[in-house]
MIMI-926752 format. One record per residue (C-alpha): residue number from 1; chain; x, y, z. Coordinates in steps of 0.5 Angstrom, whole numbers, plus 500, padded with zeros to 3 digits. Layout:
<torkes>
NUM;A;X;Y;Z $
...
</torkes>
This chain:
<torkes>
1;A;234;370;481 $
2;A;239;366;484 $
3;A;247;369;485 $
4;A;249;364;479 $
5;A;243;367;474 $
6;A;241;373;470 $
7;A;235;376;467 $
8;A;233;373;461 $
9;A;234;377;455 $
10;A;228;373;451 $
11;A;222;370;454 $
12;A;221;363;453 $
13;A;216;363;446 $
14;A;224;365;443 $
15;A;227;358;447 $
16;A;220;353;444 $
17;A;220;357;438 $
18;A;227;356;435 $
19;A;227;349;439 $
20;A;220;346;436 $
21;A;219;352;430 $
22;A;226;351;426 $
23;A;226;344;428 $
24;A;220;342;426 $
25;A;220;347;419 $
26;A;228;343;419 $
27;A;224;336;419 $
28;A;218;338;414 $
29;A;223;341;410 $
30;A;228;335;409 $
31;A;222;330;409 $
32;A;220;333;403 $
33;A;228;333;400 $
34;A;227;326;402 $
35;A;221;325;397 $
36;A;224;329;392 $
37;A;230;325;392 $
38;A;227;318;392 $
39;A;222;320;387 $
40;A;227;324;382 $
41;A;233;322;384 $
42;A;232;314;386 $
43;A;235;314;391 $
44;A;230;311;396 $
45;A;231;311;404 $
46;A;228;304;405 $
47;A;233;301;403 $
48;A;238;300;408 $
49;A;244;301;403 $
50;A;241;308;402 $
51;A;239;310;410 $
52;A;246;307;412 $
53;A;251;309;406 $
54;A;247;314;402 $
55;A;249;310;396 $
56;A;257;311;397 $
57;A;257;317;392 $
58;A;257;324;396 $
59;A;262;328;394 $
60;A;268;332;396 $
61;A;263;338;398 $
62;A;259;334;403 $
63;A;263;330;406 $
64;A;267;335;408 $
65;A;261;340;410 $
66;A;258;333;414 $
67;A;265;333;418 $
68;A;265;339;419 $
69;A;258;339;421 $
70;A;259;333;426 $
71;A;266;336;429 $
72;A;262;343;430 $
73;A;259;341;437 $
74;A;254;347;441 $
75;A;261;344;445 $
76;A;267;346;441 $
77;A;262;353;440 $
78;A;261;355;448 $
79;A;267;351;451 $
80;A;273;354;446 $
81;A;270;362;448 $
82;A;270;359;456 $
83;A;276;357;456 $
84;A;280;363;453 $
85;A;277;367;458 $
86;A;280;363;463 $
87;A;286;361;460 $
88;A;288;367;454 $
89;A;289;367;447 $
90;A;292;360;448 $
91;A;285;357;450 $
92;A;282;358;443 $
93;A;288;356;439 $
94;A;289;350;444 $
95;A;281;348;442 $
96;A;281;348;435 $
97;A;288;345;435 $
98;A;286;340;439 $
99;A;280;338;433 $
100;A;284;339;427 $
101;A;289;333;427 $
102;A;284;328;429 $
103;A;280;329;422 $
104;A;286;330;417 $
105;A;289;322;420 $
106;A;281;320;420 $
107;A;282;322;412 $
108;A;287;316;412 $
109;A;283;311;416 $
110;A;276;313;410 $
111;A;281;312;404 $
112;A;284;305;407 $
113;A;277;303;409 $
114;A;274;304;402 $
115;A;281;300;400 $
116;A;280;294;404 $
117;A;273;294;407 $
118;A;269;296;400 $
119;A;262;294;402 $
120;A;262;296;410 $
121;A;256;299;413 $
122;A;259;299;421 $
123;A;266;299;423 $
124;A;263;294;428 $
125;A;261;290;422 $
126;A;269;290;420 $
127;A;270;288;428 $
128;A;266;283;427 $
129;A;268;280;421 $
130;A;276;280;424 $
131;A;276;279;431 $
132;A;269;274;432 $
133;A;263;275;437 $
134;A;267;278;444 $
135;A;271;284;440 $
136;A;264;286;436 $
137;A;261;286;442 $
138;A;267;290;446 $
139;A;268;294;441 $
140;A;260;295;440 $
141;A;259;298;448 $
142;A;265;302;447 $
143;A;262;305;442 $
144;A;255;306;445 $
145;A;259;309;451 $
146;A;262;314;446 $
147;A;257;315;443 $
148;A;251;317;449 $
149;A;257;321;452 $
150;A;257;325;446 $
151;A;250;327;446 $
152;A;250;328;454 $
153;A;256;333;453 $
154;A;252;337;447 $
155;A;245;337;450 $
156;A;248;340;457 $
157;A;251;345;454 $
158;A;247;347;449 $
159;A;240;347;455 $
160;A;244;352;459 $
161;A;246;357;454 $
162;A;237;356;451 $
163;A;236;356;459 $
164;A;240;362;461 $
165;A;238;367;454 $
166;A;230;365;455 $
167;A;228;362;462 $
168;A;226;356;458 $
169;A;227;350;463 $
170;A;234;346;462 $
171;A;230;340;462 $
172;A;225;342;457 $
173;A;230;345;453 $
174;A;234;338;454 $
175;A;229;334;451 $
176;A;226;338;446 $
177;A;232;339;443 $
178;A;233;332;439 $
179;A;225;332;437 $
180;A;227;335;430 $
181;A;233;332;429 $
182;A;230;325;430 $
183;A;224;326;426 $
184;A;228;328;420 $
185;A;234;323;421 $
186;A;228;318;421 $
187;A;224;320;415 $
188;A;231;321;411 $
189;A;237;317;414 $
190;A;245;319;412 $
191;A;243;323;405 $
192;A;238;327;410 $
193;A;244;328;415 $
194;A;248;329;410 $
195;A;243;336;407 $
196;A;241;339;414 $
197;A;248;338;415 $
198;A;249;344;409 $
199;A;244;348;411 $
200;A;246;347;419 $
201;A;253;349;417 $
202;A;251;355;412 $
203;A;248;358;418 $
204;A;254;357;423 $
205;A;259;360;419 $
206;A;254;366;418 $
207;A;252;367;424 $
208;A;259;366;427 $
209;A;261;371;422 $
210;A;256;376;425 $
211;A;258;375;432 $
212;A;265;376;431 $
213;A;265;382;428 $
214;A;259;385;431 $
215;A;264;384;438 $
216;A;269;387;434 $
217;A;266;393;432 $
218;A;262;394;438 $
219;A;260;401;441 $
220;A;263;398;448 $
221;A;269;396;445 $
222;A;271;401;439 $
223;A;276;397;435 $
224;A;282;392;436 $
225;A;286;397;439 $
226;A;281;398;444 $
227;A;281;390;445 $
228;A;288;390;445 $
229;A;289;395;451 $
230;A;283;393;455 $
231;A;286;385;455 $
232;A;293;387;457 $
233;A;290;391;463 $
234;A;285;385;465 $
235;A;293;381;466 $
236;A;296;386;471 $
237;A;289;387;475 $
238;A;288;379;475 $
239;A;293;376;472 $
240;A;292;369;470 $
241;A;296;364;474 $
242;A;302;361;471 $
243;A;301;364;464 $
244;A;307;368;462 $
245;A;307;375;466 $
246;A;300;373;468 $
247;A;298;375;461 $
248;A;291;373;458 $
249;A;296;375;451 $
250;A;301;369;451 $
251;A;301;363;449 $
252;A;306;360;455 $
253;A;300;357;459 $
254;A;301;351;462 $
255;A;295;350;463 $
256;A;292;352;457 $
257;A;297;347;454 $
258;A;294;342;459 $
259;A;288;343;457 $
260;A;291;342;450 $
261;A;293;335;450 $
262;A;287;332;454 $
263;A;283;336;448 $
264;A;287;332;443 $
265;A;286;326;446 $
266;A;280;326;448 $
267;A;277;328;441 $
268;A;282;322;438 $
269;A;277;317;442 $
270;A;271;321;440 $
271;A;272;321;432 $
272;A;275;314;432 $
273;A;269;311;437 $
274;A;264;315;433 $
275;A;261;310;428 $
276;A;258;317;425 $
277;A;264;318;422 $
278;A;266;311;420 $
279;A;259;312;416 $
280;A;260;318;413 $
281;A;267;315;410 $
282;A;264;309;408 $
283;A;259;314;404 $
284;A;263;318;400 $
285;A;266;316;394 $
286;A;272;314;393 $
287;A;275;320;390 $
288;A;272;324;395 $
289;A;274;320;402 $
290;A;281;323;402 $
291;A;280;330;400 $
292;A;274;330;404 $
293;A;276;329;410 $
294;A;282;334;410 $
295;A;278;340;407 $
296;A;273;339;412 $
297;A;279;338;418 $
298;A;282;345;415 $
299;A;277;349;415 $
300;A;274;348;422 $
301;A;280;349;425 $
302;A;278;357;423 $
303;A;271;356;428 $
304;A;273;355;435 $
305;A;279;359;433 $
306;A;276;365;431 $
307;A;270;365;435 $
308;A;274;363;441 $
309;A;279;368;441 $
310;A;274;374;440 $
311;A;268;372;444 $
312;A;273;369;450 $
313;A;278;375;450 $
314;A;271;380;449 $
315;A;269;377;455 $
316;A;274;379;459 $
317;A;275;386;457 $
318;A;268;387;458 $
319;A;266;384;464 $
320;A;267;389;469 $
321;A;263;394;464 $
322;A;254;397;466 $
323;A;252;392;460 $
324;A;255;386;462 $
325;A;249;380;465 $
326;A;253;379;471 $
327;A;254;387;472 $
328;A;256;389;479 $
329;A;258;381;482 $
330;A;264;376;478 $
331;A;261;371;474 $
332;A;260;364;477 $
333;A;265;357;477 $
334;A;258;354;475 $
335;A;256;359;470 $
336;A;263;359;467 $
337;A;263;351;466 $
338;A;257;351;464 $
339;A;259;355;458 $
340;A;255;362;459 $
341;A;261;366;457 $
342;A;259;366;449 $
343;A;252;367;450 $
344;A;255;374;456 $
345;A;259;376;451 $
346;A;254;376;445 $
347;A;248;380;450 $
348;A;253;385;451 $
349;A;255;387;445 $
350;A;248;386;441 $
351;A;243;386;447 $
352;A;237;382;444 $
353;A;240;381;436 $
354;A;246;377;440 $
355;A;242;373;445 $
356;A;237;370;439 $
357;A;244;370;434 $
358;A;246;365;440 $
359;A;240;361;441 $
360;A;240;359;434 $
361;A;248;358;432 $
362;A;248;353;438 $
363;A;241;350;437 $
364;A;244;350;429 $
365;A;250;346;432 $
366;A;247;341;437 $
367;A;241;339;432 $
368;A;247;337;425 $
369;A;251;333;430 $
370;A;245;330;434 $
371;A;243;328;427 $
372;A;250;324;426 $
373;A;249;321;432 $
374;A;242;318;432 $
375;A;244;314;424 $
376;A;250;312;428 $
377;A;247;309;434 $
378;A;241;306;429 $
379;A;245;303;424 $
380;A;249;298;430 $
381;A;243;297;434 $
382;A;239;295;428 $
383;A;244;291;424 $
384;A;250;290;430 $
385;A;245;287;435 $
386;A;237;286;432 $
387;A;240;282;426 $
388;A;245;279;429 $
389;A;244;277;434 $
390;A;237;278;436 $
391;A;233;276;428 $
392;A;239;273;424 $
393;A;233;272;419 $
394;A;230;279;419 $
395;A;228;282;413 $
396;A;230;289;411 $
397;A;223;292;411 $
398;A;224;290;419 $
399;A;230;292;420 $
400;A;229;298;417 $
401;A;223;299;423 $
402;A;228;297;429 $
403;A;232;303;426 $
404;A;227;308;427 $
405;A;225;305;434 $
406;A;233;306;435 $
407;A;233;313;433 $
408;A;227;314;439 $
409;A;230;310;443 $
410;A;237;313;443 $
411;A;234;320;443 $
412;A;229;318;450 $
413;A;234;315;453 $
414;A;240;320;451 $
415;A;236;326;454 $
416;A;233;322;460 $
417;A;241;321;462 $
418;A;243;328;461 $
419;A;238;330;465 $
420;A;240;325;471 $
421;A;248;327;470 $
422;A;245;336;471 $
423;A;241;334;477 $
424;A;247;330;480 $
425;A;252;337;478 $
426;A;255;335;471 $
427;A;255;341;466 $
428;A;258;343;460 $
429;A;266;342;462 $
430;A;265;337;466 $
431;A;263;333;460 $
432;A;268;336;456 $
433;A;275;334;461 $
434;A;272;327;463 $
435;A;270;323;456 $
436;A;278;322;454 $
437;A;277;317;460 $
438;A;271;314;457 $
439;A;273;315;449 $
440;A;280;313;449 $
441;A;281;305;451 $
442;A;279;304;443 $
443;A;283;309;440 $
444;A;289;305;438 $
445;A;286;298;436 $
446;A;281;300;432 $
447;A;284;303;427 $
448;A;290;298;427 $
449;A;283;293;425 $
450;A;285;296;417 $
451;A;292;298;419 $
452;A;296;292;421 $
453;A;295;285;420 $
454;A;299;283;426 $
455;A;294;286;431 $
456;A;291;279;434 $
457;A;285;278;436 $
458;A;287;277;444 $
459;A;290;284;443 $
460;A;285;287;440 $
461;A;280;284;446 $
462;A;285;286;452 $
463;A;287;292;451 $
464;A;282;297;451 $
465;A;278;293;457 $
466;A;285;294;461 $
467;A;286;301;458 $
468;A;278;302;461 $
469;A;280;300;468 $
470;A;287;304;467 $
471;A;283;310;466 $
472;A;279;310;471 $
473;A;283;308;476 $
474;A;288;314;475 $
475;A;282;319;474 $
476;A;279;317;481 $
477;A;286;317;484 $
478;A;288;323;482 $
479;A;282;326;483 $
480;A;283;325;490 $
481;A;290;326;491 $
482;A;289;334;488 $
483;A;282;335;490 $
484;A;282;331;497 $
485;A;276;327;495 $
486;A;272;324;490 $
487;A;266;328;488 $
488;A;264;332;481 $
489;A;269;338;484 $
490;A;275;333;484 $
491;A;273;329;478 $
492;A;273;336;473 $
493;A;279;338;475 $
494;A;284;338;469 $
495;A;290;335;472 $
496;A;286;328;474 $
497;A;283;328;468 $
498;A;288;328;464 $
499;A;292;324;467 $
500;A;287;319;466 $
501;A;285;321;459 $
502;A;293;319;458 $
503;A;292;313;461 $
504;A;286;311;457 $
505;A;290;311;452 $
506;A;297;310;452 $
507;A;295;303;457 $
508;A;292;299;450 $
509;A;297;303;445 $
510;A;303;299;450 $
511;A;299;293;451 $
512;A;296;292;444 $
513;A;303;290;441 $
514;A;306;286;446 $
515;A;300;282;446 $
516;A;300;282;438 $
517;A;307;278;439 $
518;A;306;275;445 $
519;A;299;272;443 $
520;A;299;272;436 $
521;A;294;269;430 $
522;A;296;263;425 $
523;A;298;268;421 $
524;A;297;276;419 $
525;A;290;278;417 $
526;A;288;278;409 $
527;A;284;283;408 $
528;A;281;280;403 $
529;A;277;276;408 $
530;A;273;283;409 $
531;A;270;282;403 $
532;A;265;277;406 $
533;A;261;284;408 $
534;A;257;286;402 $
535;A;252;290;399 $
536;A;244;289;401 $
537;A;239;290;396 $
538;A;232;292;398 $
539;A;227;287;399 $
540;A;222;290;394 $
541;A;228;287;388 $
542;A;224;280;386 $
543;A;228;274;387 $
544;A;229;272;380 $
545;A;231;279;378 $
546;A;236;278;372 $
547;A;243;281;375 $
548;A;246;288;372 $
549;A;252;288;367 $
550;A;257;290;374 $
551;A;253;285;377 $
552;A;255;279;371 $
553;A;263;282;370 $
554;A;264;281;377 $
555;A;261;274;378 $
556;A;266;273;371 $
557;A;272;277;373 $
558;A;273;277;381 $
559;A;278;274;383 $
560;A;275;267;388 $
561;A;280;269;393 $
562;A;276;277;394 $
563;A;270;275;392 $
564;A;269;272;399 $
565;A;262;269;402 $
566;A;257;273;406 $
567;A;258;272;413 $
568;A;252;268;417 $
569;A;249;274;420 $
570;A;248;277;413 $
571;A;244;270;411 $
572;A;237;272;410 $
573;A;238;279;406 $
574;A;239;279;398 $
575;A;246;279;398 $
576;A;249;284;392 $
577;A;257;282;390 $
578;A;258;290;389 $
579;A;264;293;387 $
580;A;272;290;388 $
581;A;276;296;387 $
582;A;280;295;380 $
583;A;288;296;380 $
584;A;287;303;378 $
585;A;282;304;383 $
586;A;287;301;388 $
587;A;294;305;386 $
588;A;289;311;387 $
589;A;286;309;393 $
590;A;294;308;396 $
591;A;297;314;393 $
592;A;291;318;397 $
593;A;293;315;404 $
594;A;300;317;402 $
595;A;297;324;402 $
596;A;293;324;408 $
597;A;298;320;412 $
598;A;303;326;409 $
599;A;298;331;411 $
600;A;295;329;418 $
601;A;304;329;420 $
602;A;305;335;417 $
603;A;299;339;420 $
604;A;301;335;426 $
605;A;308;337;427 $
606;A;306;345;424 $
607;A;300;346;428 $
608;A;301;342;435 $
609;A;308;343;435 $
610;A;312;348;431 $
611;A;307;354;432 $
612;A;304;353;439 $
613;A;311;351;442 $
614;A;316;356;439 $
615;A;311;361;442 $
616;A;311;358;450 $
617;A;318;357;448 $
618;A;320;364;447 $
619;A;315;367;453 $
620;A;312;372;446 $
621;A;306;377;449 $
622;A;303;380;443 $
623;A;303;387;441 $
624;A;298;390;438 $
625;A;299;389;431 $
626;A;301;382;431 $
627;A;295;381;435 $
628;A;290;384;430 $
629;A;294;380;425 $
630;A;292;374;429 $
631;A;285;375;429 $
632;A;285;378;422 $
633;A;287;372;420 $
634;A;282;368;424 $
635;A;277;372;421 $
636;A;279;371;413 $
637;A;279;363;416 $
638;A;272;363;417 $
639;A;270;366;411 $
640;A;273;362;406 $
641;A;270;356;411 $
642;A;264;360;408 $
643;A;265;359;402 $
644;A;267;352;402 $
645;A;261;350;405 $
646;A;256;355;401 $
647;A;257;353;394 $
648;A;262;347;394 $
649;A;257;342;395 $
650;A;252;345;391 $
651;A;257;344;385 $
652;A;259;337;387 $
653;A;251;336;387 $
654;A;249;340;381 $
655;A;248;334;376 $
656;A;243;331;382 $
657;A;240;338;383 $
658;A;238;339;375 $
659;A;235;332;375 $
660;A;231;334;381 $
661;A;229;341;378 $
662;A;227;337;371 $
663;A;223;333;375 $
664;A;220;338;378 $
665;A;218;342;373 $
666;A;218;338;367 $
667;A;215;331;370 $
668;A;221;327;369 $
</torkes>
């Protein structure tokens, strides 16, 4: 054994058994919810409607529970339980602060986009529709990028902890994790993401429950006053440098702070970047976009910040204790920033019950985001790429077949660099400090595609390339200057990495602007012109089929300057004119973005400015009661997080799960 490893708690079979077993039992399982969906439901996959929106209808409960689900990254639950171990309390705040902001804004950009992009299947599509050719194709690598990096930062965490706990070899480990996830995303498209990311979920919020409160109760810790104790004395023994009274039990952390705002920002570039979440607001009805994704947003908030705080000061109080993995040595830089502290922490406490807890919750957590990952990706390669540039005259039925083959591809070449970026030295945190710099370039002018009318087409196409290269530069610069060289040491440390994630993302907000004035369109946008894009029908509806009754009132009522015309790429499919909102749907549909642009603001300036900062302001260390009221109250936040998701879809889908039980039992 090398001085950076440990002796597995679990053999091997437990690492292929949860990663084959629970992912192929997960695969059967929602191939089976797909047929039963397509049989008694008539929702049917094959259809690229289906597969890429999910029909449009999903309801407040999964839409929430999909966000959820994609934001609650195997990452957010290693990386927020390393961070308070090496930062304090602040680290867990600053984690899931860093994540509750971004969602709730996104709550706008999904109502605003089901206003003025009502038969959108990608956001690219919008893109495309806007700005032409160039900023499609922009915009489409931009994504990509976003989206390979995203998966290489899930699967280098999550292969660590499986490795750590079972012995199972990180590169197996690596890809075998995607194998499940890719066969059931196959078989049941964005619906079939939408229910595994239920019952991912579910399991998350229980498991995270059990391991939280099975540290707190523990025989090596004893109680919250113990914890108490022990954490403060951990401060005057090895004082955290430039925390408040080097306390781990303060929230004056500069460097926790600094962790804080390159978090925010890369995780704005990552939601926006993400076409997934573009997709799952496309999917929800009209009248769940909005309440979706701020439930959704304020409910995770609860996981990292419960789960983070317990584990990561647990760590530190037990981390000098006989039942403590690396008892007799210090635990590693390498262990550290492969996110090892939650699966220590959970051994210590729980021996063996603590190490399959975690293997699980962290497969649980890679396999529902992956799954989002992998539509996402399929959705632009088959449409974006396929049938816009490739086939134009493609039929469904082949698109469809370019979209599974995406999704293996995806999943090949996903793990084929995450095992190059392991062998050349990247981990977890790595990832983790550096993906702002790759995600932030877009994070501006891609909302402004349905915000701002004035943005041009110049700017649009300018400024994130300029923001890339802004990025790197300072990243790489600032990596030399603070660390001596440029090598992975210097590139992960955190000031370089902020200081280029800022430059990423301030650089296009600047230059968007000023070259939207100074390299202006003809004349502001209409954003009528988005509804060139509209719905497509299944190949197997007959040429002569005789239109639907919505169908014949909106060739009667629309209004010809709405109603647009397909867009060439979109030729060979039959064309649906679909749904112009009506002027109630539209009143609605503004009054929502008041409200999520109103709550996003004031979730902003009380979680990321008032409550963090009147703390670092007054240099407060915790006492013992205000620090259990603190966990406590992170503890009640996850449970009602666990009700939410428990049955909150269930009542959303009653309607369809009696339909479906009908069927079943009745034949019809």
């Amino acid at each position: 054994m090398s001085e950076s490893s440990i002796v597995p708690p679990l053999s091997q079979g437990w690492g292929y058994g949860v990663i084959i077993g629970i992912g192929m039992a997960f695969a059967v399982v929602m191939m089976g919810v797909t047929h039963l969906l397509r049989k008694y439901a008539h929702e049917d996959n094959n259809s690229f409607e289906t597969y890429s929106t999910a029909g449009r209808s999903v309801g407040v409960g999964l839409t929430a529970t999909a966000v959820i689900s994609s934001w609650a990254w195997s990452t957010a639950l290693l990386s927020s339980s390393t961070v308070t171990y090496s930062y304090g309390v602040g680290g867990a705040y600053w984690f899931g602060a860093g994540c509750i902001v971004q969602i709730c804004l996104f709550a706008l950009l999904a109502i605003q986009s089901k206003l003025k992009t009502p038969h959108a299947h990608t956001i690219l599509e919008v893109v495309k529709v806007r700005y032409g050719t160039v900023a499609h194709i922009v915009y489409m690598a931009l994504c990509l990028i976003n989206n390979l990096i995203a998966v290489i930062n899930m699967l280098l965490g999550a292969s660590a902890s499986i490795s750590a706990l079972t012995g199972m070899h990180t590169v197996a480990s690596i890809f075998l994790l995607p194998v499940g996830v890719c066969l059931y995303t196959i078989s049941g498209g964005l619906r079939a993401t939408f229910v595994t990311d239920w019952a991912h979920t579910v399991a998350l919020f229980i498991i995270v429950l059990y391991l939280a409160l099975k540290t707190l109760t523990s025989e090596q810790l004893g109680s919250l006053h113990d914890l108490w104790e022990a954490v403060k004395a951990a401060g005057v023994q090895s004082p955290v440098d430039g925390n408040y009274n080097g306390s781990y039990l303060t929230m004056t952390s500069p460097s926790a702070v600094e962790f804080g705002i390159l978090h925010t920002l890369g995780n704005f570039g990552l939601v926006i970047m993400d076409s997934s979440y573009w997709q799952k607001a496309y999917s929800a009805d009209n009248a769940a976009a909005t309440p979706g994704y701020l439930l959704g947003g304020i409910v995770y908030f609860g996981l990292p910040w419960c789960l983070g705080t317990v584990m990561g000061l647990a760590s530190i109080a037990l981390q000098h204790t006989p039942d403590w993995p690396t008892f007799g040595r210090a635990v590693t830089t390498a262990e550290v920033n492969s996110g090892l502290i939650l699966p220590y922490a959970g051994m210590t406490v729980a021996g063996s019950a603590g190490a399959v807890a975690v293997v699980i919750v962290v497969f649980m957590a890679v396999t529902s985001t992956t799954s989002a990952e992998l539509i996402a990706v399929s959705s632009i390669v088959s449409s974006d790429i396929y049938h816009t540039y490739i086939r134009p005259s493609a039929s469904g039925k082949s698109i469809m077949v370019v979209s599974h083959l995406a999704c293996v591809g995806f999943t090949i070449v996903s793990c084929a660099v995450s095992v190059a970026v392991y062998y050349g030295g990247g981990s977890l945190t790595w990832t983790l400090y550096f993906l702002g710099v790759i995600t932030c370039p877009g994070m501006v002018t891609m909302p402004l595609t349905v915000l701002w009318s004035r943005q041009s087409k110049v700017a649009a196409i300018v400024s994130p390339i300029v923001g890339l290269f802004a990025g790197l530069a300072t990243w790489l610069s600032t990596a030399y200057y603070y660390g001596g060289e440029v090598s992975v040491a210097s590139t992960g440390l955190t000031l370089p990495c902020v200081f280029g994630t800022v430059a990423s993302a301030g650089v296009p907000a600047v230059l968007t602007v000023i070259l939207s004035f100074v390299f202006p369109d003809d004349e502001p946008f209409k954003w009528s012109k988005f509804n060139a894009i509209e719905l497509i029908e299944d190949d197997s509806i007959s040429e002569d089929s005789t239109p639907s009754v919505d169908d014949e009132k909106f060739s009667e009522t629309s209004d010809p300057e709405h109603a647009g015309s397909a867009p060439p790429e979109l030729a060979s499919y039959k064309l649906k004119p679909g749904h112009i909102p009506t002027a109630g749907e539209v009143k609605y549909m503004q009054r929502m973005s008041i409200v999520a642009g109103s709550t996003a603001a004031f979730l902003f300036l009380v979680i990321w400015i008032i409550w963090p900062f009147s703390m670092y302001g007054t240099r407060f260390e915790f006492s013992e009661s205000f620090f259990s009221g603190w966990v406590v109250v992170s503890l009640i936040w996850v449970f009602a997080g666990l009700l939410v998701v428990v049955f909150l879809p269930p009542i959303d889908g009653r309607h369809k799960i009696i339909q479906i039980i009908r069927g079943v039992t009745l034949g019809k």
